[in-house]
N, C-alpha and C positions, 0 to 999 in steps of 0.2 A: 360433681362426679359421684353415683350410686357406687354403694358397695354391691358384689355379687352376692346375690340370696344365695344361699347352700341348699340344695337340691334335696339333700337326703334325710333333713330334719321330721318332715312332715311321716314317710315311709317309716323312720325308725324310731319313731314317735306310737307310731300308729301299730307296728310289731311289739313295741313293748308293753302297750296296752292289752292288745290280744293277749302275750303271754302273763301279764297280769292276774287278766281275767279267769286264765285256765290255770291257775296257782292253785293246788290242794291246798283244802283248808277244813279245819275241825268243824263239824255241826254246827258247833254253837257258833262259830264267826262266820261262816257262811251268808247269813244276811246281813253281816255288818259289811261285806263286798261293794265297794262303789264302781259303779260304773265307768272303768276307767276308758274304756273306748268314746264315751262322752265325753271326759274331762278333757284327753287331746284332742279333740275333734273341737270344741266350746274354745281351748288356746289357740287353735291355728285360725279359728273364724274371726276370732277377735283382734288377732296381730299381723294377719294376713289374708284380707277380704278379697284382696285381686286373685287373689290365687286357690283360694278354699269357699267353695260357697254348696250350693245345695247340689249340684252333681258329684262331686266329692264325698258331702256328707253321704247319696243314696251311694254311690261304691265300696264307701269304708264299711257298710251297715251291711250291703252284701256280703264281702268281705268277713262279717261278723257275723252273718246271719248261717254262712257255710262252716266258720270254724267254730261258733259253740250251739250249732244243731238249734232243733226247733224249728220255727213255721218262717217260711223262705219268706222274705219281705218284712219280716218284725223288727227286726235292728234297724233295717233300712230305714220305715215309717220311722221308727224314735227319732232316728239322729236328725234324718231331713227336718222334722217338725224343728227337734232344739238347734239345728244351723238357723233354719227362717226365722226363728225369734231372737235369736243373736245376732243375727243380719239387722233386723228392725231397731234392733237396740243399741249394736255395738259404738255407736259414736257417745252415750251416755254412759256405757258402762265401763270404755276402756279407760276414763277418765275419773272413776268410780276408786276410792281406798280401797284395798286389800280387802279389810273385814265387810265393808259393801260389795264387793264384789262375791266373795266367797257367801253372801247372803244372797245374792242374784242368782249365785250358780246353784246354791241348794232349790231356791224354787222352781230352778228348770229341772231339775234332778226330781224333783217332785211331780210337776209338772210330766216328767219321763215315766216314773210310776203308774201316773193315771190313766195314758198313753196306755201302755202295756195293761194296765187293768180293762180297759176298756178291748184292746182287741183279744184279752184271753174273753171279755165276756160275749163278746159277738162269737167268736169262733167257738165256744162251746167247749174249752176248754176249762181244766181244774180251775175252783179257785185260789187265787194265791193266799198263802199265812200272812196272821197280822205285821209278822214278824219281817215281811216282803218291803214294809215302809220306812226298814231303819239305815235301810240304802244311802237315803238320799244326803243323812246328818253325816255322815264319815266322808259321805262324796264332797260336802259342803266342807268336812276339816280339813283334808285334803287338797283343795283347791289351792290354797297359798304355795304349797312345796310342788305343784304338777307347774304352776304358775312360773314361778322362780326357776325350777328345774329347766323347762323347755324354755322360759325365753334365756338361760344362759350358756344352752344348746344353738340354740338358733345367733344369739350373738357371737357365738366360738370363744366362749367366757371358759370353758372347760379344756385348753390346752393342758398337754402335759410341761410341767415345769424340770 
């Protein structure tokens, strides 16, 4: 007998990172900002491949690409590329320790950088500060408590007592 998935994990998962993302922040922490729309997008592909895969990933990145502005399809492109490489991988990485993993997750975080470098330089757009690449280390610290947090969501680990 399967337990019932919870429906609503992935959605408010996915809401919380949006408003993450749109969290006022001082200048100087500004590029310390990880990419949290990746981090839940990288947990639901990894823990639930039936159900989250590259269509998902291009809807969430729409989804992202309307609520923090900018050139329609840039979210979209990031996320779809880091779903398909997490797709490719996931059966080595979900068996992967914590700190291996959180080093996996930084070079796709990386990997998302150069994505984004690459289509501001086609499009002719600014280039980004040096300061654009310090993303991906806090994305990479981060990963253990996005990790823990949402699978203890998705197990229903967080009742109230």
């Amino acid at each position: 007998m399967s337990r019932a998935r919870p429906q609503w994990g992935l959605p408010v998962s996915v809401v919380v990172a949006l408003l993450l993302g749109l969290l006022p922040l001082p200048p100087v922490l500004q590029p310390l900002r990880p990419y949290w729309l990746a981090l839940a997008l990288a947990y639901w592909v990894i823990e639930d491949p039936d159900h989250v895969g590259l269509g998902v990933a291009f809807v969430i990145g729409l989804i992202g690409d309307l609520v923090y502005g900018g050139l329609l399809g840039e979210h979209a492109l990031r996320l779809v590329v880091m779903a398909y490489i997490l797709q490719r991988f996931r059966a080595r990485l979900r068996f992967f320790p914590m700190s291996q993993q959180a080093l996996a997750i930084g070079g796709l975080l990386l990997n998302d950088r150069i994505v984004t470098a690459a289509i501001h330089l086609t499009v002719g757009a600014p280039t980004l500060p040096a300061s654009f690449w310090l993303a991906p280390l806090t994305g990479m610290l981060a990963w253990p408590l996005v990790y823990v947090g949402l699978d203890s969501l998705r197990h229903g680990r967080w009742r109230a007592r």
